[in-house]
C-alpha positions as CSV (number, residue, x, y, z in Angstrom):
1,X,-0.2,77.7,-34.0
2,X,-3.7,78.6,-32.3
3,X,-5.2,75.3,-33.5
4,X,-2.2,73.5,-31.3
5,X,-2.5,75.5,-28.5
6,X,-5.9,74.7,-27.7
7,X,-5.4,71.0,-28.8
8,X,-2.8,70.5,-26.3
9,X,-5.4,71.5,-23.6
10,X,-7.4,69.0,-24.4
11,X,-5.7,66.6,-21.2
12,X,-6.7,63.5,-20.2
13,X,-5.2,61.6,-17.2
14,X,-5.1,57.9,-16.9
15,X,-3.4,55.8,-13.6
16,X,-2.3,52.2,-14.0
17,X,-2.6,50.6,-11.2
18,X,-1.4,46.7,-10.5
19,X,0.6,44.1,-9.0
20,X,4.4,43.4,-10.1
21,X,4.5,41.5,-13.8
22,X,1.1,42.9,-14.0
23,X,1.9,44.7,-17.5
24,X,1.5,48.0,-16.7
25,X,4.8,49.2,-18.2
26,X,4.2,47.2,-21.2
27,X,0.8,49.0,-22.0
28,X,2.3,52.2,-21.3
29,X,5.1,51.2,-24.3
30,X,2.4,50.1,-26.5
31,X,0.1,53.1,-26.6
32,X,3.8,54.9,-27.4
33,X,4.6,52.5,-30.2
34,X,7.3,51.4,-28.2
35,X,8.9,47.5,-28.2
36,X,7.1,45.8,-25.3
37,X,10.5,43.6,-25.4
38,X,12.6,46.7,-24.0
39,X,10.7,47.3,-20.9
40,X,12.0,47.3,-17.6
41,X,10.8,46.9,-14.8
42,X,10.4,50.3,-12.0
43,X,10.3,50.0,-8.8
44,X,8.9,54.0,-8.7
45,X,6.0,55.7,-9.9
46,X,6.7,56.5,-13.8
47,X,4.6,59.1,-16.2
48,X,4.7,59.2,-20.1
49,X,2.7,60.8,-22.7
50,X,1.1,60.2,-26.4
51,X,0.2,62.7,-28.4
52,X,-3.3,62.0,-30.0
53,X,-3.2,62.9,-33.7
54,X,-5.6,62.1,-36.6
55,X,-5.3,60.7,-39.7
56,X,-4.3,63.9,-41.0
57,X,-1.2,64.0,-37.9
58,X,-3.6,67.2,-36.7
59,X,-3.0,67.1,-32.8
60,X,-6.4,66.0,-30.8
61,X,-5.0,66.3,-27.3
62,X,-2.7,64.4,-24.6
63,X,-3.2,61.5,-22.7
64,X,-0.9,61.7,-19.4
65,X,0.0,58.1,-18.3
66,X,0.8,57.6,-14.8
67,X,2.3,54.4,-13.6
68,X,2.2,53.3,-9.7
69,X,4.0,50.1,-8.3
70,X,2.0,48.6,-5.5
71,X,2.8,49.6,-2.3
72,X,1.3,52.3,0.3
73,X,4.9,54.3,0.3
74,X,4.0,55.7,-3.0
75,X,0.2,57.0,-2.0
76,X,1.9,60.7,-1.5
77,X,2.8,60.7,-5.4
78,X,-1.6,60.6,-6.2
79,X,-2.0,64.1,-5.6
80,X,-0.1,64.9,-8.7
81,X,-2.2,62.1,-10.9
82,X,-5.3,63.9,-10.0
């Protein structure tokens, strides 16, 4: 149980940033193995999560995925991405 508790602190943060139809949602569902075909589309930001394993399923760390629409009324939501 140690060994997982110090894996999940290892936390990296990554923002996806673009215009609408960009594909932002659609990478998000692929790094979580997800059907690209079920997306929809947000009109707010979004955050998700994977869960980096290796080949043995051993736990590496988490990558936080944040997802921002364009648009200046969503600038107040950064200070939680970084």
């Amino acid at each position: 149980m140690e060994q997982h508790r110090d894996a999940i602190d290892e936390r990296k943060s990554v923002l996806f940033l673009g215009d609408k139809g960009s594909g932002k949602s659609s990478l998000v569902c692929r790094l979580q193995g997800e059907d690209v075909m079920d997306v929809k589309e947000g009109l707010s930001p979004s955050y998700a999560y994977v869960d980096v394993v290796d080949e043995h399923e051993d736990l590496l760390g988490r990558l936080n995925m944040w997802e921002m629409p364009p648009g200046r009324e969503f600038l107040p939501f950064w200070k939680y991405v970084f």
